[in-house]
Biopython code that builds the backbone (N, CA, C, O; Angstrom):
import numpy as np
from Bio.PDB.StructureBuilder import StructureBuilder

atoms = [
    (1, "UNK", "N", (-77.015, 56.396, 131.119)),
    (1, "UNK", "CA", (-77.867, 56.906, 130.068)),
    (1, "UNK", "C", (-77.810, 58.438, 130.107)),
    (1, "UNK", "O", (-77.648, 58.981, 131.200)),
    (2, "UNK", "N", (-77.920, 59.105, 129.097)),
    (2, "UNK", "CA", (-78.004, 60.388, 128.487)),
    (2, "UNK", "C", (-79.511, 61.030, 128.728)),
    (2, "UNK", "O", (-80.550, 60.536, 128.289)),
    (3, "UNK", "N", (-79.417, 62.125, 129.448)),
    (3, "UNK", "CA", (-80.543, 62.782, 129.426)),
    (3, "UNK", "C", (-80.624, 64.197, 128.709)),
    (3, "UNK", "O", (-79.752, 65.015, 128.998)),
    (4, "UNK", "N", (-81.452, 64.488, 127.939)),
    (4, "UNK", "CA", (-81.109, 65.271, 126.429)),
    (4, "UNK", "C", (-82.207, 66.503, 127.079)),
    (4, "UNK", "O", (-83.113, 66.051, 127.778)),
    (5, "UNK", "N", (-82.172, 67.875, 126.901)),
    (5, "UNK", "CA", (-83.320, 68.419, 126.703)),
    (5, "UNK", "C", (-82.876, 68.998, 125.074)),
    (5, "UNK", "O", (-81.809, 69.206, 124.497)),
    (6, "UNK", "N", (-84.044, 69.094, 124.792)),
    (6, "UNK", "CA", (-84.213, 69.563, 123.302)),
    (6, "UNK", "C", (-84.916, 71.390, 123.308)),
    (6, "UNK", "O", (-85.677, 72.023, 124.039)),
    (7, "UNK", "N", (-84.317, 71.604, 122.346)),
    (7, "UNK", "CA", (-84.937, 72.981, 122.347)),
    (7, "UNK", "C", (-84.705, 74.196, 122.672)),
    (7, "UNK", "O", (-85.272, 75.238, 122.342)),
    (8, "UNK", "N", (-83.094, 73.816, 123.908)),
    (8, "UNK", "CA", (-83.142, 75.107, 124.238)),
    (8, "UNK", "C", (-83.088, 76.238, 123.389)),
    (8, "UNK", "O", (-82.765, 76.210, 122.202)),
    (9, "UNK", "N", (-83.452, 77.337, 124.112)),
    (9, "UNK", "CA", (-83.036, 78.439, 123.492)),
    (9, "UNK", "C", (-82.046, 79.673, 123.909)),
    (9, "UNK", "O", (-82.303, 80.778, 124.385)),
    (10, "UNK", "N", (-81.277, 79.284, 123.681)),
    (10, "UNK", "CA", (-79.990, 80.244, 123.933)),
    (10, "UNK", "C", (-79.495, 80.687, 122.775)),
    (10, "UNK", "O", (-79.621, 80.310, 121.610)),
    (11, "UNK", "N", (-78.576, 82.048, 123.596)),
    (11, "UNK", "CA", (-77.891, 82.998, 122.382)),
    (11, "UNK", "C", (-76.628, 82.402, 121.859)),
    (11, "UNK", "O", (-76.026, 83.252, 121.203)),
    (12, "UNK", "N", (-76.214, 81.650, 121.887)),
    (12, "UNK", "CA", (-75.302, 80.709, 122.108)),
    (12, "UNK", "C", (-75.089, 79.542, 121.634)),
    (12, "UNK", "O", (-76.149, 78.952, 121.428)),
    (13, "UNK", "N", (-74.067, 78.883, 121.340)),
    (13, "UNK", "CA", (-74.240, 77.016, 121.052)),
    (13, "UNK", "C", (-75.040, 76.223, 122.496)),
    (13, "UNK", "O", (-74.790, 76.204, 123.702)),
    (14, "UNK", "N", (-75.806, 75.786, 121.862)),
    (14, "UNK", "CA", (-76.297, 75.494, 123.231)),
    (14, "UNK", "C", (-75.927, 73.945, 123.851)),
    (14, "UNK", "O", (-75.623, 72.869, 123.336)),
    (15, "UNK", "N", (-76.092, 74.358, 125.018)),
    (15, "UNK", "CA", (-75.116, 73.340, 126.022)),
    (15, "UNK", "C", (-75.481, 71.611, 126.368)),
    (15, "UNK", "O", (-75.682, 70.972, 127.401)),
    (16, "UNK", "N", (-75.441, 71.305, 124.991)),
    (16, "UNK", "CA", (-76.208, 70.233, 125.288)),
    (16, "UNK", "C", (-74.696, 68.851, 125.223)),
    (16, "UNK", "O", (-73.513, 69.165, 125.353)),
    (17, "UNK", "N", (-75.133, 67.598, 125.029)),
    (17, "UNK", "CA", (-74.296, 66.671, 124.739)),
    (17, "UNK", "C", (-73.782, 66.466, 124.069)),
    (17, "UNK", "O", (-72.970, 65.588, 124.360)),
    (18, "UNK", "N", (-73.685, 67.101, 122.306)),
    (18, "UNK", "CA", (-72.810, 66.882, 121.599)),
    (18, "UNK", "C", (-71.989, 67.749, 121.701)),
    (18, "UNK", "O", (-70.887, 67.423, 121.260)),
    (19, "UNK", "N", (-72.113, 69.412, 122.384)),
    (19, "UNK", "CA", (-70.601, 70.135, 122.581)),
    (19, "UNK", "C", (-70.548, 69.521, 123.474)),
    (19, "UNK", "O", (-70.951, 70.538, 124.038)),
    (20, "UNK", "N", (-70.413, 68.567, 124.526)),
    (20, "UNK", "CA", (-69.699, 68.272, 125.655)),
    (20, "UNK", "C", (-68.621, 67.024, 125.111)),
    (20, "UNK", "O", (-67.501, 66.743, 125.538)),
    (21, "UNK", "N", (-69.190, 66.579, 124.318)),
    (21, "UNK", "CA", (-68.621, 65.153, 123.476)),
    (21, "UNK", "C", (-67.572, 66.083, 122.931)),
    (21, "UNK", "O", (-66.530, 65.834, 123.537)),
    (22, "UNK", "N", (-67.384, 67.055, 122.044)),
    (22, "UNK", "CA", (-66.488, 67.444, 121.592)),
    (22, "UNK", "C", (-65.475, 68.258, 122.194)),
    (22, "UNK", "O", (-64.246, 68.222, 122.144)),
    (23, "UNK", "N", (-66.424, 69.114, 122.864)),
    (23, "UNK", "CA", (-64.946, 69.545, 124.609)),
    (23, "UNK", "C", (-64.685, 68.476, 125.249)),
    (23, "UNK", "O", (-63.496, 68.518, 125.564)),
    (24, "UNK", "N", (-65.139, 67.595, 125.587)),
    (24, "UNK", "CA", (-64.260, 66.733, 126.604)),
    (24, "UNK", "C", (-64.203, 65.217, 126.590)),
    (24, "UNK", "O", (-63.561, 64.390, 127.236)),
    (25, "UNK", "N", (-65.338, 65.135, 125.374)),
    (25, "UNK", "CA", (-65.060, 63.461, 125.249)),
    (25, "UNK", "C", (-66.216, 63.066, 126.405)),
    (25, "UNK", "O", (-66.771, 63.897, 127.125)),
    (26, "UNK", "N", (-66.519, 61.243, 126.431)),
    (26, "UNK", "CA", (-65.249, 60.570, 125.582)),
    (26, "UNK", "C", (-65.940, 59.729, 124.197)),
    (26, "UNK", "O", (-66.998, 59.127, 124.016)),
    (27, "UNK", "N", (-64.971, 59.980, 123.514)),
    (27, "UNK", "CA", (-65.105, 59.958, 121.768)),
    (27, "UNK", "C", (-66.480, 58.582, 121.638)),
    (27, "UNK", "O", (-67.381, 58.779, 120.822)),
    (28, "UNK", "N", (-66.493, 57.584, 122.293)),
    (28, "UNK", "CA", (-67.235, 56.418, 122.253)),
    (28, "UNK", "C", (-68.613, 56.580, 122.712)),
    (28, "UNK", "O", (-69.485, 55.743, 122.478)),
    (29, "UNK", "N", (-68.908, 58.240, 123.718)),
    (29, "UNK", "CA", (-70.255, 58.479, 124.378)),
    (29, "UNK", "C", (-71.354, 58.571, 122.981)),
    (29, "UNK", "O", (-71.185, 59.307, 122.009)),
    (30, "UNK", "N", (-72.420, 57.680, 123.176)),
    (30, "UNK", "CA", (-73.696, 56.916, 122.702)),
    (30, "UNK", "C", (-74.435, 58.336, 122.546)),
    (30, "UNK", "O", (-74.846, 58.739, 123.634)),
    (31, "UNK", "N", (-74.692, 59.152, 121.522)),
    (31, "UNK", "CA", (-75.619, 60.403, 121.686)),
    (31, "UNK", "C", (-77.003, 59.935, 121.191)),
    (31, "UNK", "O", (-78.010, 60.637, 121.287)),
    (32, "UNK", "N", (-76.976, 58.562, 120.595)),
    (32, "UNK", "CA", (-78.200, 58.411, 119.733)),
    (32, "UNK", "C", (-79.118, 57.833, 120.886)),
    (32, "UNK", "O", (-80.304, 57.621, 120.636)),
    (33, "UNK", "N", (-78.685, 57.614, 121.937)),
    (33, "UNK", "CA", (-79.836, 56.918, 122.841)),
    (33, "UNK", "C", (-79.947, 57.966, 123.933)),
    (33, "UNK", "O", (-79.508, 59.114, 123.867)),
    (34, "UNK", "N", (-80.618, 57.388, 124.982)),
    (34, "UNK", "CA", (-81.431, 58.351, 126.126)),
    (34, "UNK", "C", (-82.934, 59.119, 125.938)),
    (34, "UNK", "O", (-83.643, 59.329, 124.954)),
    (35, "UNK", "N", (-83.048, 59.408, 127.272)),
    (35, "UNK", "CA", (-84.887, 60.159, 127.234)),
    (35, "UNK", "C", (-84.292, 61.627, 126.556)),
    (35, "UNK", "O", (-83.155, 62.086, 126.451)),
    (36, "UNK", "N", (-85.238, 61.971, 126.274)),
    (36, "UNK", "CA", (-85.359, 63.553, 125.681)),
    (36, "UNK", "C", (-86.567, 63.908, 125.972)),
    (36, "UNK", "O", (-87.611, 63.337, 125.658)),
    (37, "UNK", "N", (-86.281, 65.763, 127.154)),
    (37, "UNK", "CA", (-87.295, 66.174, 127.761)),
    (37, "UNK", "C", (-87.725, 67.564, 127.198)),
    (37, "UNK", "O", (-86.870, 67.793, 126.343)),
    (38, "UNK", "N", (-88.292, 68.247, 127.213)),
    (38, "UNK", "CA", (-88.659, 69.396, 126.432)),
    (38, "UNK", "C", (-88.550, 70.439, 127.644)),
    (38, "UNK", "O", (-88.443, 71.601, 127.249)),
    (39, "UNK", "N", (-88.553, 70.323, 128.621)),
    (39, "UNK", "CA", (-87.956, 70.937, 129.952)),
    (39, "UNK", "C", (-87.316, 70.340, 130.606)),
    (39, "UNK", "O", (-87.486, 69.148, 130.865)),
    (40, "UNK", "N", (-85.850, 71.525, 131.287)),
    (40, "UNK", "CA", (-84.814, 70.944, 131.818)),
    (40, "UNK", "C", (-85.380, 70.628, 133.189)),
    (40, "UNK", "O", (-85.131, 69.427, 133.300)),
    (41, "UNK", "N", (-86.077, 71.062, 134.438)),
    (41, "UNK", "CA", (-86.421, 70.532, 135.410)),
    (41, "UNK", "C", (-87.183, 69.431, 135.250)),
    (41, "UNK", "O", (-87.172, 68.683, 136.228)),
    (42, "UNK", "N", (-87.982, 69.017, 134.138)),
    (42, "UNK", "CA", (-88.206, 67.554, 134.084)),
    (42, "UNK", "C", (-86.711, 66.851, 133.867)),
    (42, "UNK", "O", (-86.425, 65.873, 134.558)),
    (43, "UNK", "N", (-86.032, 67.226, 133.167)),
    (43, "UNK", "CA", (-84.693, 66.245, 133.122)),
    (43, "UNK", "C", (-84.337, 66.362, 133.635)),
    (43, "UNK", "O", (-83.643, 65.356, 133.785)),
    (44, "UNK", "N", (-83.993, 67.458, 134.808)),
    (44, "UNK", "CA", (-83.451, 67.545, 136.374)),
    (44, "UNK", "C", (-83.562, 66.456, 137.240)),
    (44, "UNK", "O", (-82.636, 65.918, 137.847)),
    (45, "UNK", "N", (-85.643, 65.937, 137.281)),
    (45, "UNK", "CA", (-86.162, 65.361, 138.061)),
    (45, "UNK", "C", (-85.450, 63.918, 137.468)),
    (45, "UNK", "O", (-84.670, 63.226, 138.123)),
    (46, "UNK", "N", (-85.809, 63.692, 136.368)),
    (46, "UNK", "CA", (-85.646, 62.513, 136.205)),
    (46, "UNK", "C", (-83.518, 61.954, 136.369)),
    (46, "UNK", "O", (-83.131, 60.802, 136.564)),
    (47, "UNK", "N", (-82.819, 62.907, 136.245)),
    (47, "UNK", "CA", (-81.870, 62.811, 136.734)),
    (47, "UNK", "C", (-81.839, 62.072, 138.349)),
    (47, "UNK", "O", (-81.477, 60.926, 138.615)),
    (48, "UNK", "N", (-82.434, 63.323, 139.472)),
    (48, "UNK", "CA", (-82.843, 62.755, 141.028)),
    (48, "UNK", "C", (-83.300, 61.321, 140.849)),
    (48, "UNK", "O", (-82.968, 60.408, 141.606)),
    (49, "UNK", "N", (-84.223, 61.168, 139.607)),
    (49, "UNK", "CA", (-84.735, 59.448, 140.310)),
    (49, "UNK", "C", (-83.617, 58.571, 139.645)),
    (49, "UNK", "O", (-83.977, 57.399, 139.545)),
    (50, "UNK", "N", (-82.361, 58.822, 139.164)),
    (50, "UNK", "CA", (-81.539, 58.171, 138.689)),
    (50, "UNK", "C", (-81.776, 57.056, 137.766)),
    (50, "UNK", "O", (-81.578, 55.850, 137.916)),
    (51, "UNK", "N", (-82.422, 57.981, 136.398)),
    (51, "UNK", "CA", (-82.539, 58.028, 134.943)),
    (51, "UNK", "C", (-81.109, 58.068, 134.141)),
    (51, "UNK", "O", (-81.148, 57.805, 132.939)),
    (52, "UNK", "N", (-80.390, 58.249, 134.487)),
    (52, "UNK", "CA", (-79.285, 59.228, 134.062)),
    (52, "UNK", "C", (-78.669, 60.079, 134.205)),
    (52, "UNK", "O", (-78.773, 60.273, 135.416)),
    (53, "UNK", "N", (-77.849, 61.023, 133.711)),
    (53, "UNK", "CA", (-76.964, 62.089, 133.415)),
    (53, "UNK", "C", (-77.524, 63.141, 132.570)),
    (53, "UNK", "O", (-78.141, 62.943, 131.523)),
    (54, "UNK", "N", (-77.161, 64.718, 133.306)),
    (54, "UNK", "CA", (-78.187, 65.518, 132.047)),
    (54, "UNK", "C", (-77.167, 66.808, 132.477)),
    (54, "UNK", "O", (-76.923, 66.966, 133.673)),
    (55, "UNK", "N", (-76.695, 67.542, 131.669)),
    (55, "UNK", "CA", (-76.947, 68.816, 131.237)),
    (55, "UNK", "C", (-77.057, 69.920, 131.272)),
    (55, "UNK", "O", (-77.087, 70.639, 130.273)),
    (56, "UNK", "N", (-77.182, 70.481, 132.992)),
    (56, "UNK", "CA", (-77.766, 71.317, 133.011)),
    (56, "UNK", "C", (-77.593, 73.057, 134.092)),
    (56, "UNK", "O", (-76.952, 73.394, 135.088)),
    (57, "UNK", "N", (-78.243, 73.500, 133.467)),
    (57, "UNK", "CA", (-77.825, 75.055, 134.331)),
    (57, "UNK", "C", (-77.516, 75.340, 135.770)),
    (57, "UNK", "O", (-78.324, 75.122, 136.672)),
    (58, "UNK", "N", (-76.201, 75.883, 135.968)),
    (58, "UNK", "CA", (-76.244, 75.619, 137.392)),
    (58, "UNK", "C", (-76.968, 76.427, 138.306)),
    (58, "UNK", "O", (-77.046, 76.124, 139.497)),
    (59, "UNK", "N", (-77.510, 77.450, 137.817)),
    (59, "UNK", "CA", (-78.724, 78.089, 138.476)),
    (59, "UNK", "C", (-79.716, 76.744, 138.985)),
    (59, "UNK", "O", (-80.165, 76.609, 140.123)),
    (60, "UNK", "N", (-79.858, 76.096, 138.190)),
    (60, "UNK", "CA", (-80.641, 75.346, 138.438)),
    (60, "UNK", "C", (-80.721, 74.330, 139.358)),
    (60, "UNK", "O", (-81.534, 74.111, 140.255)),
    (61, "UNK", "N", (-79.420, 73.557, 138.863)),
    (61, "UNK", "CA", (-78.746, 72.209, 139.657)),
    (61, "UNK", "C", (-78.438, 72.936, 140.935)),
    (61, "UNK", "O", (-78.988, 72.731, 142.017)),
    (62, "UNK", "N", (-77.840, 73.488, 140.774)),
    (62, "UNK", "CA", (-77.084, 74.218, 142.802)),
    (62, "UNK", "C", (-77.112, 73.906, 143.569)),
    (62, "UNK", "O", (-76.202, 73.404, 144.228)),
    (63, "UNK", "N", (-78.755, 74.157, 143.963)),
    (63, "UNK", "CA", (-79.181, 73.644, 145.275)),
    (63, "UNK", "C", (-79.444, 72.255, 145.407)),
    (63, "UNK", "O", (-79.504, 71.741, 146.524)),
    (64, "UNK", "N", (-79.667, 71.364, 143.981)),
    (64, "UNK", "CA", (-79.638, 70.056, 144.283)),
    (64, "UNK", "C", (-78.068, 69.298, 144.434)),
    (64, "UNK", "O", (-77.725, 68.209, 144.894)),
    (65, "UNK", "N", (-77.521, 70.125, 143.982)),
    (65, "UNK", "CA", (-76.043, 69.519, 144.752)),
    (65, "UNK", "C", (-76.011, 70.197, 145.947)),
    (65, "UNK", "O", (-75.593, 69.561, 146.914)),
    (66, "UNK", "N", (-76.383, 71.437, 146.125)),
    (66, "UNK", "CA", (-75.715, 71.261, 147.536)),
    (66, "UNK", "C", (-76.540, 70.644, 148.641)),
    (66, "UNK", "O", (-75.979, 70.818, 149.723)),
    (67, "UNK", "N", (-77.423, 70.131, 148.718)),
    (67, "UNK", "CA", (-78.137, 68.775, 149.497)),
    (67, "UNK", "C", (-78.099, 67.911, 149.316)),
    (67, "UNK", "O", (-78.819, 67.111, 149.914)),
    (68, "UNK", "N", (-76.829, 67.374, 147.939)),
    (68, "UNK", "CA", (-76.399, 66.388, 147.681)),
    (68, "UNK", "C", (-77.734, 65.197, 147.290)),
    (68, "UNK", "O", (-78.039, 64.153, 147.867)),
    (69, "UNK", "N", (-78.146, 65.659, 146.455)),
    (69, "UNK", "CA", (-79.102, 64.659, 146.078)),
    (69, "UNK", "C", (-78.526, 64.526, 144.420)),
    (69, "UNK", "O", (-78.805, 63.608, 143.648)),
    (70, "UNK", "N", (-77.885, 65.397, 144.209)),
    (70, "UNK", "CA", (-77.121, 65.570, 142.443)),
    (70, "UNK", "C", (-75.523, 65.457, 142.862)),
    (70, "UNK", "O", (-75.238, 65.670, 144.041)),
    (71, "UNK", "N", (-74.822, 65.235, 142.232)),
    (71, "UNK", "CA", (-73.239, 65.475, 141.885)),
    (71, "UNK", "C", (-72.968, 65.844, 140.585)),
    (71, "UNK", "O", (-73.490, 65.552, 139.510)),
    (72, "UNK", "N", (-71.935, 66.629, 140.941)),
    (72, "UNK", "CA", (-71.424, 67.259, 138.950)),
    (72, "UNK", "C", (-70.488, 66.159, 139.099)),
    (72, "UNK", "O", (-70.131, 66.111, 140.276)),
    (73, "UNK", "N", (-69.827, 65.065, 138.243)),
    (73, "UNK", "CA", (-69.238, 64.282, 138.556)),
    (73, "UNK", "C", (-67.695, 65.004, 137.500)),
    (73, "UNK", "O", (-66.535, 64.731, 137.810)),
    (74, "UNK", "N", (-68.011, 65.787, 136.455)),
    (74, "UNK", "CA", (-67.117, 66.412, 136.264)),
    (74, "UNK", "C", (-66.809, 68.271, 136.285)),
    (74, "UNK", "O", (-67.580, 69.227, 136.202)),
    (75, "UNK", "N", (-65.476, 68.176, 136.421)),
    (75, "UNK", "CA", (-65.144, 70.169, 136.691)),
    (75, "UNK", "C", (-65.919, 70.671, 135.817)),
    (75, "UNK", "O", (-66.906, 71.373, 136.036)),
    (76, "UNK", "N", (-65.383, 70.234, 134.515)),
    (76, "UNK", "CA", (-65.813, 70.963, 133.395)),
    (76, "UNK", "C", (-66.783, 71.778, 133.225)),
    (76, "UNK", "O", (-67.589, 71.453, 134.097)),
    (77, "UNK", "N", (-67.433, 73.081, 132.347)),
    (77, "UNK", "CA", (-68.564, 73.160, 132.212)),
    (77, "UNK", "C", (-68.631, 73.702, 130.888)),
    (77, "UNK", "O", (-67.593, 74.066, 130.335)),
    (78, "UNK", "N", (-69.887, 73.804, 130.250)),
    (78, "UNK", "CA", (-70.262, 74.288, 128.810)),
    (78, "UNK", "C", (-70.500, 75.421, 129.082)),
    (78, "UNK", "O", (-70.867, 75.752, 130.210)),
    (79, "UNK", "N", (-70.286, 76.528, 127.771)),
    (79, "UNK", "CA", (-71.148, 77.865, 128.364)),
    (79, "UNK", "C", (-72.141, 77.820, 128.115)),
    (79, "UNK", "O", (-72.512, 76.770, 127.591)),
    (80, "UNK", "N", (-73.209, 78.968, 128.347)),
    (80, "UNK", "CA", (-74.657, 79.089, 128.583)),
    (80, "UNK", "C", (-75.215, 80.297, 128.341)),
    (80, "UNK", "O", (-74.551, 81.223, 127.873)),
    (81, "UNK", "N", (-76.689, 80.414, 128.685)),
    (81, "UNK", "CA", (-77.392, 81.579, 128.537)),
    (81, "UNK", "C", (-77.135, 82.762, 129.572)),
    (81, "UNK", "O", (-77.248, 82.516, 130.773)),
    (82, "UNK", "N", (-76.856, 83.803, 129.219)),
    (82, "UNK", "CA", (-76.778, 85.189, 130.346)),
    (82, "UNK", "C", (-78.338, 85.188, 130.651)),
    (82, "UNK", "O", (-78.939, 84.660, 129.715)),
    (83, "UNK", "N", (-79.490, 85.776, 132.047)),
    (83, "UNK", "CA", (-80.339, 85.698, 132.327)),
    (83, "UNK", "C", (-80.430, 87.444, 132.763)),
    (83, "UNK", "O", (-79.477, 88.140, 133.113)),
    (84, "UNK", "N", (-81.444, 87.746, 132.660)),
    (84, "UNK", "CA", (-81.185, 89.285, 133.462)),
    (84, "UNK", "C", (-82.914, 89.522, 133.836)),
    (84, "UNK", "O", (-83.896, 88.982, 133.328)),
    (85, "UNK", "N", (-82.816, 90.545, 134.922)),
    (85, "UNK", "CA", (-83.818, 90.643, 136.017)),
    (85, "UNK", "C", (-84.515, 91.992, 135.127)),
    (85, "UNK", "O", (-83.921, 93.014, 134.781)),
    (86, "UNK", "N", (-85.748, 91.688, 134.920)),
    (86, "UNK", "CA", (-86.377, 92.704, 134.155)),
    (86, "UNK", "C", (-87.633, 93.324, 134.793)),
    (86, "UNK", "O", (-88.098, 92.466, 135.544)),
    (87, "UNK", "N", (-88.090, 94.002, 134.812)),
    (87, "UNK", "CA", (-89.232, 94.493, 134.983)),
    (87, "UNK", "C", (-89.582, 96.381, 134.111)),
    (87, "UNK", "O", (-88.662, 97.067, 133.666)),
    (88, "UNK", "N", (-90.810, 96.734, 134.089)),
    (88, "UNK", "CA", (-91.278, 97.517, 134.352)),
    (88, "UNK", "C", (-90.574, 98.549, 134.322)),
    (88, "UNK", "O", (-89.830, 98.516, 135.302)),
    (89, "UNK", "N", (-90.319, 99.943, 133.394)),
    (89, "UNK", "CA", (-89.647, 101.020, 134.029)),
    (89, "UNK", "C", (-90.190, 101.372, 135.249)),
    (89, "UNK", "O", (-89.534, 101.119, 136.260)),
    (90, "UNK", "N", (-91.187, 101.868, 135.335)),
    (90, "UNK", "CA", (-92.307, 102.441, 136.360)),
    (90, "UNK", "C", (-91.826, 101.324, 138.104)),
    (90, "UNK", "O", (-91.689, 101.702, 139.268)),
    (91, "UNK", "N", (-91.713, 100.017, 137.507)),
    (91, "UNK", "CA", (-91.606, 99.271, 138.536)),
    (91, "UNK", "C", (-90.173, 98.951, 138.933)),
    (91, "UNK", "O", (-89.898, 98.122, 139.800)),
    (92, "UNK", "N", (-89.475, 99.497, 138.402)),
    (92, "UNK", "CA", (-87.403, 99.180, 138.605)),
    (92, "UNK", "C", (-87.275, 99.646, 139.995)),
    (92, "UNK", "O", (-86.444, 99.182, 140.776)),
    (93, "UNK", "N", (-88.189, 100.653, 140.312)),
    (93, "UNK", "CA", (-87.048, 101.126, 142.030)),
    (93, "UNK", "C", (-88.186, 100.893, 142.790)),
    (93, "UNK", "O", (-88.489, 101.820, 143.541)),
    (94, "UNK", "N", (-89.120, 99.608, 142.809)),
    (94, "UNK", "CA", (-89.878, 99.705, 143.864)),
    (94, "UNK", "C", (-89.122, 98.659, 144.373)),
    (94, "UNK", "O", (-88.523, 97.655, 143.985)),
    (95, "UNK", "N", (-89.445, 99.445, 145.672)),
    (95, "UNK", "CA", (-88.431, 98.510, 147.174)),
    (95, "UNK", "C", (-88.610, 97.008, 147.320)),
    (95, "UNK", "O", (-88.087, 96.484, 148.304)),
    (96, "UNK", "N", (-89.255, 96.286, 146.502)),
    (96, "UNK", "CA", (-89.762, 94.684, 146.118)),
    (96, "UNK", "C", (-88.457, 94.149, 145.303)),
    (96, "UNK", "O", (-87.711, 93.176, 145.196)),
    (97, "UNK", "N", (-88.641, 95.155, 144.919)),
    (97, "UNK", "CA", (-88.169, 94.587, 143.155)),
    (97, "UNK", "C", (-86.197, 95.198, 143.342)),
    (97, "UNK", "O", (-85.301, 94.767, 142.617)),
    (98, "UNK", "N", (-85.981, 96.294, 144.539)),
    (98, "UNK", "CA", (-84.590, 96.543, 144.749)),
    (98, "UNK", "C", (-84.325, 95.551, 145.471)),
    (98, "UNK", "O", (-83.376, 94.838, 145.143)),
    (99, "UNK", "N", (-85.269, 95.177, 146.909)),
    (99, "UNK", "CA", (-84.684, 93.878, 147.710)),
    (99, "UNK", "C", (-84.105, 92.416, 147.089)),
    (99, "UNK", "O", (-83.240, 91.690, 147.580)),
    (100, "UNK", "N", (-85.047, 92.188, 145.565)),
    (100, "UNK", "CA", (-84.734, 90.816, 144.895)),
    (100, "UNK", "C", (-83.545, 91.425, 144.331)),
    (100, "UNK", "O", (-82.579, 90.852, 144.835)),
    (101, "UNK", "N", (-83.182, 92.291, 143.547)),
    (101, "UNK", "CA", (-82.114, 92.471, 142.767)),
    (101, "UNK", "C", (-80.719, 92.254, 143.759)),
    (101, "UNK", "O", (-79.708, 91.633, 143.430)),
    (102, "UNK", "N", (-80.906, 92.781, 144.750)),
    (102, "UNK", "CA", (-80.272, 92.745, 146.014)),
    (102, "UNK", "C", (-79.845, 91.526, 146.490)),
    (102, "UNK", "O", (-78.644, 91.282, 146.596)),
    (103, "UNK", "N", (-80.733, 90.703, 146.798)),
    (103, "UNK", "CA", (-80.799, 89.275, 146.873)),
    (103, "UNK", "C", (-80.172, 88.670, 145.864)),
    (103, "UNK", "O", (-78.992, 88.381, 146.059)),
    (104, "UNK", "N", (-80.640, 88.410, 144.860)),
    (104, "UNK", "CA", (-80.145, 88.154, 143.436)),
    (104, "UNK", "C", (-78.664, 88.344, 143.167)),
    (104, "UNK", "O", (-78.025, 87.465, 142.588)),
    (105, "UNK", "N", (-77.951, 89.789, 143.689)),
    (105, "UNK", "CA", (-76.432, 90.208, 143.583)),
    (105, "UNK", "C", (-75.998, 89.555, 144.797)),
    (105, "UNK", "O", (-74.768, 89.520, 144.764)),
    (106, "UNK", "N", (-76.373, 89.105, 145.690)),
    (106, "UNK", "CA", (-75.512, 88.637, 146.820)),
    (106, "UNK", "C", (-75.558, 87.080, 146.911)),
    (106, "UNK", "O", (-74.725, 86.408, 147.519)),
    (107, "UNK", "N", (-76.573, 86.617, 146.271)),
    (107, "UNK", "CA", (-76.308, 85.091, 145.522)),
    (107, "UNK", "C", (-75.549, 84.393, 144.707)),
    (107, "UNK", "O", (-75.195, 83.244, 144.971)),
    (108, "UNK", "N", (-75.156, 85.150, 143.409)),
    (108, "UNK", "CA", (-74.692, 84.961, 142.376)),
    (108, "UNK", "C", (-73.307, 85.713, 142.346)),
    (108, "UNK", "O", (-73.214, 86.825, 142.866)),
    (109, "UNK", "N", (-72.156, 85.064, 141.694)),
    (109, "UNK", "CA", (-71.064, 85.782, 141.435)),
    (109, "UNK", "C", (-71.009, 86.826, 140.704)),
    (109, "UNK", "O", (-70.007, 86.360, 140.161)),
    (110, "UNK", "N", (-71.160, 87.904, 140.125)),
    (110, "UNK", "CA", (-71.074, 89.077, 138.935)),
    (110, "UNK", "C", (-69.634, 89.148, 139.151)),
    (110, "UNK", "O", (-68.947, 89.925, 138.488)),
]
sb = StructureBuilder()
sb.init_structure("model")
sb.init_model(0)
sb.init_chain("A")
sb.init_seg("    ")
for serial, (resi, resn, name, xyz) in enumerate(atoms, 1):
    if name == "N":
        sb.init_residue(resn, " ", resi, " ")
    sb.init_atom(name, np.array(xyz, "f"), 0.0, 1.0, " ", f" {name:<3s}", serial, name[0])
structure = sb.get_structure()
């Protein structure tokens, strides 16, 4: 079964199941059925209790694959939303807010 979130909002086509149907198939996948969640960590969760298949950001998923409680079962991926670390002019160089950015760059590929 298909796990749908609805709504996103991205700058972008957003990455849901019918561009995946059309990048990669396969031509016969059922879009009219499955749950539809209005947040992706609810469709995350309900993914873990093995609901289905969903969708979703690998910011997000990551760490549930890498404790192996998720699998991407395929390479492929859709593109997605760019995210960026904002704050505060006043608050950009406080030593809080350089350590996360810090953190943040040594997590993530740039």
């Amino acid at each position: 079964m298909v796990l749908h979130v609805d709504n996103r909002h991205t700058p972008q086509e957003s990455p849901d199941w019918q561009h995946w149907k059309q990048r990669y198939g396969p031509e016969g996948l059922n879009l009219s059925r499955g749950l539809h969640f209005s947040d992706e960590t609810h469709a995350l969760q309900a993914a873990v209790a093995g609901h289905g298949a969903v969708i979703a950001s690998e910011l997000l998923v990551g760490d549930l694959i890498n404790r192996g409680m998720l699998v991407a079962p395929y390479a492929g991926s859709l593109p997605g939303a760019n995210y960026y670390l904002v704050a505060l002019e006043e608050m950009a160089f406080r030593a809080e807010v350089v350590a996360l950015r810090e953190w943040i760059q040594s997590r993530v590929q740039l």
